[in-house]
N, C-alpha and C positions, 0 to 999 in steps of 0.2 A: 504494500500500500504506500507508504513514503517514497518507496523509491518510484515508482508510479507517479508519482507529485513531483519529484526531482529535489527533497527539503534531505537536507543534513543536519542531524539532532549532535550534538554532544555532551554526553552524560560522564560526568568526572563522579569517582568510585575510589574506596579503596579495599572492595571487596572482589578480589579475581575472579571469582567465579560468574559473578553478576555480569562482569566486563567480559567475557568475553563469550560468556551464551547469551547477551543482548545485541555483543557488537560484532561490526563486519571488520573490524580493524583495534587495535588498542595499543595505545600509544603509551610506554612506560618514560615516565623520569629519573631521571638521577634527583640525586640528592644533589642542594645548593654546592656551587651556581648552578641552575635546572638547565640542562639540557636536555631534549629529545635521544634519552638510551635505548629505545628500541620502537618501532613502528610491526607490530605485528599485524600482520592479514591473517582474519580468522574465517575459514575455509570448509564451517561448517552450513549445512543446510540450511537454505533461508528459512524455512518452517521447520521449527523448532518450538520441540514439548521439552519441557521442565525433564519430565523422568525419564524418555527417551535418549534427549541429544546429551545430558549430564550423565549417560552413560557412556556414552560412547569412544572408543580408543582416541577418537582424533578430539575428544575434547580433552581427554587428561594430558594428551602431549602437548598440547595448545595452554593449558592452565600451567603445566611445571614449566612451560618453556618462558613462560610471563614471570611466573614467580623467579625461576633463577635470577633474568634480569633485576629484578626487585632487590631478590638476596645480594649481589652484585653494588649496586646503586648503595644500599645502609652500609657496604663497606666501606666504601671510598671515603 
């Protein structure tokens, strides 16, 4: 339906799981100065159920591969 519309929502989280079974992309920060640490494309099916696609293989890779960066980012 939005994309349909052609409108670009951006929903700032700091809950991974939310970010990236709502989003088509998610954008991790570093820690200050903020740069842009990682631009993930998330490449799960546009229709999308709660207990279907939050099962699914390519969501947990897609959730640890955000988190790493994250984990990464509170180092620096």
């Amino acid at each position: 339906m939005v994309a349909a519309l052609g409108i670009t929502t951006v929903l700032v989280t700091h809950d991974i799981d939310e970010a990236v079974y709502l989003a088509q992309c998610v954008i991790v920060l570093s820690s200050a100065p903020t740069v842009v640490q990682e631009d993930l494309r998330v490449d799960l099916p546009d229709d999308r159920d709660q207990i279907v696609t939050r099962s699914l293989p390519r969501f947990a890779e897609l959730r640890t591969h955000a988190y790493g960066h994250i984990r990464a980012a509170k180092a620096r």
